[in-house]
N, C-alpha and C positions, 0 to 999 in steps of 0.2 A: 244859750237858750235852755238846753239842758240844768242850768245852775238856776234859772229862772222861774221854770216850772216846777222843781224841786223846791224853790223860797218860798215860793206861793201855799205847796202842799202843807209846807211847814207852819205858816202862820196860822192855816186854817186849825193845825193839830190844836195851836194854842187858844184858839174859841171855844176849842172844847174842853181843855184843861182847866178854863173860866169855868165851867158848866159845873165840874166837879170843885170848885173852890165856891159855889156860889150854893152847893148843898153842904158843904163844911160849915160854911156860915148861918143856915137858914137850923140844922142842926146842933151849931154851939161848940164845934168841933175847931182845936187847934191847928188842925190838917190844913186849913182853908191858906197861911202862911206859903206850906210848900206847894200848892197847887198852884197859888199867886205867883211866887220865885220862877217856879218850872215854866208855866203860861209866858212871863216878861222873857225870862231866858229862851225861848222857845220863840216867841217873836221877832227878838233881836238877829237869831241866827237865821231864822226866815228873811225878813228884812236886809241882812248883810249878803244872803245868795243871788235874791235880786238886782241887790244894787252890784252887785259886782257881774252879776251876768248880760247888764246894760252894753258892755263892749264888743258882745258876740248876737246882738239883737236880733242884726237882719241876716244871721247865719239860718238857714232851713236844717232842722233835724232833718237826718236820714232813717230809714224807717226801722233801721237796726236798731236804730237809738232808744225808741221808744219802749224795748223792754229792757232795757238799760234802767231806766227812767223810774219804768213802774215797780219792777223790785226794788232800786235803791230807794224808793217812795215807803215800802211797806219795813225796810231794813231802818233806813230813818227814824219813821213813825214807833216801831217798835224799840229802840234805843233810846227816844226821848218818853217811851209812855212808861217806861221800868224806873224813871227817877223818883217817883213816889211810893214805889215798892220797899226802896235800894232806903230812903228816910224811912218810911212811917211801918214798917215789919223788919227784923231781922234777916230778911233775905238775902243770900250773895247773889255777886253777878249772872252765874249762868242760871239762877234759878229766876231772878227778876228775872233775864231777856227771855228765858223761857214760858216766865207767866203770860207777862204780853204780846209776845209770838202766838201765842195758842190762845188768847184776845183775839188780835186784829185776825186769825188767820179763820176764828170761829172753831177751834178745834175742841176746845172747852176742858184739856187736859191742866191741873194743878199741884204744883208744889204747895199749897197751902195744906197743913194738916187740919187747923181746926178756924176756919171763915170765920165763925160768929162773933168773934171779940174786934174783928178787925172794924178801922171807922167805918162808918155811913158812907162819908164821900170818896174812898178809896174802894169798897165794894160799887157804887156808881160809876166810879170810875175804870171799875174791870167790867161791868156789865157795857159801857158805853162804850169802849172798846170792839167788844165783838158786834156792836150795833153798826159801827162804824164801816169794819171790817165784812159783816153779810152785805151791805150793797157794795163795795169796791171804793178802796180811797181814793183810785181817779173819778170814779162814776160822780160819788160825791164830789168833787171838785166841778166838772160839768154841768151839775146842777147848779152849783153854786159859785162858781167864778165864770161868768160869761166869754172873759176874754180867750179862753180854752180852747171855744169853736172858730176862732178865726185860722191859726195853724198849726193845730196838732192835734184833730180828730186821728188820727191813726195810733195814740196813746190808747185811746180807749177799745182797739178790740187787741190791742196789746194783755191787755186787764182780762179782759170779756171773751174769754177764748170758747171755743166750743161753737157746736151751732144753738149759740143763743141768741144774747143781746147783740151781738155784732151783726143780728139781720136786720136791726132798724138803726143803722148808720145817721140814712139821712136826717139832714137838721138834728145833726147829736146834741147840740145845746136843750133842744126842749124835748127833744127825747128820752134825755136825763132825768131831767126836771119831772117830766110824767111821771117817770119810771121810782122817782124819789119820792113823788106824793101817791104813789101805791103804797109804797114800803110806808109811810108814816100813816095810811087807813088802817092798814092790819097791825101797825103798831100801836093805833090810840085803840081800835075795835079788841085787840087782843088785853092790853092794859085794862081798858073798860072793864071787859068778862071776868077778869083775873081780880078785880078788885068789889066786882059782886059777891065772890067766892070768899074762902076766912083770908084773903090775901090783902094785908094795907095796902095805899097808898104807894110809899116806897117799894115793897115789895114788888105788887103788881107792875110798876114801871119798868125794875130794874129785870123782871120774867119775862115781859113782856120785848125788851131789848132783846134778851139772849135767846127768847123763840124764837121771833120772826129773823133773826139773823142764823138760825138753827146752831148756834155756839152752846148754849148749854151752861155757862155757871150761874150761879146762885148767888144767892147772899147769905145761902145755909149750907151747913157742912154735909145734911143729909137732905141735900138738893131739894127736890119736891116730894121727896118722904116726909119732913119738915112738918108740912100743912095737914097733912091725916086725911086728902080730901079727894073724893073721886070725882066731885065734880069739877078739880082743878085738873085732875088727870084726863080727863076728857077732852076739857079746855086745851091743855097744853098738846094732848095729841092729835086735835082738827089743826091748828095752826102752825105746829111741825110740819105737819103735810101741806098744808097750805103753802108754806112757805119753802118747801123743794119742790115747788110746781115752777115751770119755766114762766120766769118773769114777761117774758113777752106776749105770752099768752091773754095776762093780765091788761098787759098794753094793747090790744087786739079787742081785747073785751070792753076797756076803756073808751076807743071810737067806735065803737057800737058796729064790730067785727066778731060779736060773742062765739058764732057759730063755728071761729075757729078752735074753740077749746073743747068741740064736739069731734072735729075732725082730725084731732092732734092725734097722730099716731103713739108717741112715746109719752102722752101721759094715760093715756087707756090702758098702754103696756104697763106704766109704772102703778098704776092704781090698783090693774089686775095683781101683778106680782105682788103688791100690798097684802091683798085678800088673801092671796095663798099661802104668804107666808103668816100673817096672822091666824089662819085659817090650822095652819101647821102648827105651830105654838102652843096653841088650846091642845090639839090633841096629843102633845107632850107632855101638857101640865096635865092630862088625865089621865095618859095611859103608860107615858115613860116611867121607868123607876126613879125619883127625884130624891136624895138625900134631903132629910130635911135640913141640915147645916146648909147647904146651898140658898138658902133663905132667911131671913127674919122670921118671915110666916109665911107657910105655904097657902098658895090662893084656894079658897076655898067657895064652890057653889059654881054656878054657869057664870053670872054677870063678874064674879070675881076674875075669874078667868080668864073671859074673852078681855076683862078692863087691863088685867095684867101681861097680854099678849100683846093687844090694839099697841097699849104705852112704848112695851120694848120695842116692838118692830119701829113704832113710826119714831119711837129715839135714835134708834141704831139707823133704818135705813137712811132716815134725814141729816145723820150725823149730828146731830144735835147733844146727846148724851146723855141726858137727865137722865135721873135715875128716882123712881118711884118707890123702892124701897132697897134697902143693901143687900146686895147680893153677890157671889162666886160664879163668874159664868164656868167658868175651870170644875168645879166643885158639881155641875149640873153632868156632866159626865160629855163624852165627842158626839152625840145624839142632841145636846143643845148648842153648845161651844162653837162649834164647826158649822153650825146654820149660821150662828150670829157673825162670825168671822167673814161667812162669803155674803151676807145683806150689807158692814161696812165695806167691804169692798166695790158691791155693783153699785152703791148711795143711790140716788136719784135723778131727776132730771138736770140737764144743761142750761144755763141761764136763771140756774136757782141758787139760793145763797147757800147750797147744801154741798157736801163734796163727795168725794168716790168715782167712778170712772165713768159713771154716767150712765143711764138704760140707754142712751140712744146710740151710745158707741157699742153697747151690747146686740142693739138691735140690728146694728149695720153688720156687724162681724157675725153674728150668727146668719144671715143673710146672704154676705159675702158666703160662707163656709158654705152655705146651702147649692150655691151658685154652682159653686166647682165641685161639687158631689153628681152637678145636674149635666157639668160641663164634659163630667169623664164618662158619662151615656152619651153627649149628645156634642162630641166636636166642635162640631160647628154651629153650634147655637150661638145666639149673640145675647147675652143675658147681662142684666142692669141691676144693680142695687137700688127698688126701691123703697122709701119712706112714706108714707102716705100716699101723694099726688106726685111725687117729684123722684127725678129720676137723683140720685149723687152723685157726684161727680168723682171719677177715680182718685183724682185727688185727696177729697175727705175718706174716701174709702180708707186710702191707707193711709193716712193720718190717722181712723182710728185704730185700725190694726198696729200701727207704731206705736201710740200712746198706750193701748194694754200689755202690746213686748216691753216696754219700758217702766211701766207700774212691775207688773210681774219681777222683771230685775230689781231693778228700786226696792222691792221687797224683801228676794233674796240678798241682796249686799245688806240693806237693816238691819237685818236679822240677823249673819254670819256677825256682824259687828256687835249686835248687842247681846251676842252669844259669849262672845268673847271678850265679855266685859263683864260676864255672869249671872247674866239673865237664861233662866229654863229654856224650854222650845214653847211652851203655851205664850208665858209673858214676851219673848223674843219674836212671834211670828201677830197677836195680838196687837202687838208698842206699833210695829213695825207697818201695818196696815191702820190704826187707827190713827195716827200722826197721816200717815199720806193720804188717808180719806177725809181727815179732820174733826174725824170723832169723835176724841176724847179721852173716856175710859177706855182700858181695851181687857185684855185676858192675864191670868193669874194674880200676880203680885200688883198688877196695875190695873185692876178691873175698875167696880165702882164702888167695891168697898174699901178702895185704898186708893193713895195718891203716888205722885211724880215723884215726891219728896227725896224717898231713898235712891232716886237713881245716879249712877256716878256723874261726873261734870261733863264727864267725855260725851256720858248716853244724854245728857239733858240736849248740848251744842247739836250732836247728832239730831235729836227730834228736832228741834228748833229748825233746822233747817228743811227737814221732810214736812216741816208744817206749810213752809213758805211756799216748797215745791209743790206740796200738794193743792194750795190753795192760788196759784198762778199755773195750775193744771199741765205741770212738769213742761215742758216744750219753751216757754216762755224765759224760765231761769235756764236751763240747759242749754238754750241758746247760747247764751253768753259765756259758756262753760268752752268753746267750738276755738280752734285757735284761730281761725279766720274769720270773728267779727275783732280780734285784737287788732289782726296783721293790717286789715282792712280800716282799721279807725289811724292807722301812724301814718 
């Protein structure tokens, strides 16, 4: 079964490996060859999981399996989407699995030094990646292979961890499917907008991909500095935000439910903490001592300001990463550096294609903490965690309390590691949160005036995998890390 649903995920990879051989061609591009090769090779090995997985048909997955399933889905995907890297640029191996790791995972970090010379259909095909990757390669699958929702809905909140998308289970097949013709409004509405502005065609597409996925690469090496245009930076940071709003909310708005994106506790929160910290920003850019080496051009005037504030925050908290103009966050001095480190870290909502630990695990843990502040006055009170309307269940309680003990570690081991591999404390503690929030650029040597490139092989494999964890929202790969889902599968 398992080999089954694996063939399936595989061949769909290779419809889309068509997509990008099919702009090679419309472009005049020799490229379209190896996208051709890779797609057929890609089929076949799809088509051979299948067919060989026919033996074990009417075996039932056990529910363990299923995050089995989904990381070797996204480990998969990314091993076959580095074969046009690995032909058509000089890249080695852990720099290819690296590029498209921080694709599918939407993280938007790169070993490319200089983008613009690279084809057409190869930059399409990095942007189509993280497109892929912001709604979930199983999600995608459910929308698009039917047969998915007969037995093994329990893949998908394997994927969809959080209290997000996993609260509309029911009828997962056209749940999907909704939830997929969201994501492509705000993908033709944001493309649209983008291609009013000085953005072609092309461009606007391949922007319009890596917003609404909040992934963040370009098809320029000085990302949306590139275009000189504030009306795109505008553009690009309504639909950032837009697009770290919880998905389901959308879904709620869709059956003419709107009211509940009035009542959403954790997007009020995230929207307010938005304001603040933009709010914060400005008043850095006018009152902090700013070196001007820390900039290209220092913003100057009110509207420059607030535009270069609005931009950063909704890059960094969306995880998305663009960058509006090159900059040294290191270079801004621990007055700015250290805001932006703890906004990738909180990212945004749950059931958004954005990453970071989430407001709403923030909202339950300061809550909880609140709790037992109230408990050590009052004994014998009987106090509840809640969220809006609804009480949480101790369970999720500590669930998120686990998932921030375990980010916080996850951070300390990153960083001891890539300390000792010869990374400073700014670039070791930046690398090290920006990989598990899936941000992108981070601090010093690896901000956003500089790339992956120099990093050693060891620190690429390492990120590579803090991508995956971060973006299956740790608990999911760790699982399978436990010696007793092994002992339990012989």
């Amino acid at each position: 079964m398992k080999k089954g649903i694996l063939g399936m995920l595989i061949i769909m990879e290779s419809f889309f490996l068509l997509l990008s051989m099919a702009v090679a061609l419309f472009y005049g591009e020799k490229s379209w060859l190896c996208f051709l090769l890779t797609a057929l090779g890609t089929a076949a090995l799809g088509s051979l999981c299948v067919f060989w997985s026919r033996r074990g048909e009417n075996k039932r997955m056990r529910r363990a399996d299923n995050f089995l399933v989904v990381a070797l889905s996204w480990i998969v995907f990314s091993v076959i989407g580095m074969v046009p890297y690995l032909y058509l640029t000089d890249m080695n191996l852990p720099s290819a699995f690296f590029e498209t790791m921080s694709g599918f995972t939407t993280t938007g970090a790169t070993c490319i030094e200089d983008i613009d010379p690279l084809p057409r259909s190869l930059l399409f095909w990095r942007a189509l990646t993280q497109w892929i990757g912001g709604l979930g390669i199983v999600v995608f699958s459910f929308a698009l292979i039917p047969v998915y929702e007969m037995k093994n809905s329990n893949i998908y909140s394997a994927e969809v961890t959080g209290l997000g998308l996993d609260k509309l289970r029911p009828k997962i097949g056209a749940t999907a499917r909704r939830v997929l013709l969201i994501y492509l409004v705000l993908t033709s509405s944001c493309a649209f907008l983008y291609w009013l502005g000085p953005m072609g065609l092309y461009d606007a597409v391949c922007h319009s991909f890596t917003t609404i996925a909040t992934g963040g690469f370009s098809t320029h090496s000085k990302s949306i500095a590139y275009f000189h245009s504030n009306y795109i930076e505008y553009v690009a940071s309504i639909f950032m935000i837009a697009s770290s709003v919880n998905f389901s909310l959308y879904y709620y708005a869709s059956i003419r439910r709107s009211r509940v994106l009035f009542q959403n506790e954790e997007l009020r929160v995230y929207l307010g903490y938005l304001a603040v910290a933009v709010v914060g920003f400005v008043l850095l850019f006018y009152f902090a001592p700013v070196p001007e080496s820390a900039f290209a051009t220092l913003p100057q005037g009110f509207e420059e300001t607030f535009r270069s504030a609005l931009f950063h925050v909704s890059s960094v908290a969306t995880s998305t990463g663009f960058s509006a103009q090159k900059f040294d966050y290191v270079a801004w001095g621990a007055s700015f550096w250290m805001p932006t480190v703890v906004i990738m870290a909180i990212g945004s909502c749950a059931g958004s294609t954005a990453g970071g630990i989430k407001v709403i695990r923030i909202i339950i843990c300061a809550k909880s903490t609140f709790n037992e502040l109230i408990q050590m006055l009052h004994p014998r009170a009987v106090l509840g965690v809640r969220v809006g309307k609804q009480i949480v269940p101790d369970n999720k309680v500590r669930q998120a309390l686990s998932f921030i003990f375990i980010y916080i570690l996850l951070v300390v081991i990153a960083m001891t590691c890539h300390s000792l591999l010869g990374a400073n404390v700014d670039t070791a503690l930046g690398s090290s949160i920006s990989m598990l929030s899936n941000v992108g650029p981070a601090t010093g040597t690896t901000g956003p005036a500089s790339t992956f490139a120099h990093v050693p092989a060891a620190g690429k494999w390492l990120m590579s995998a803090y991508m995956l964890i971060g973006r299956l929202e740790i608990f999911t790969v760790l699982f399978l890390l436990m010696p007793n889902y092994w002992k339990d599968r012989k």
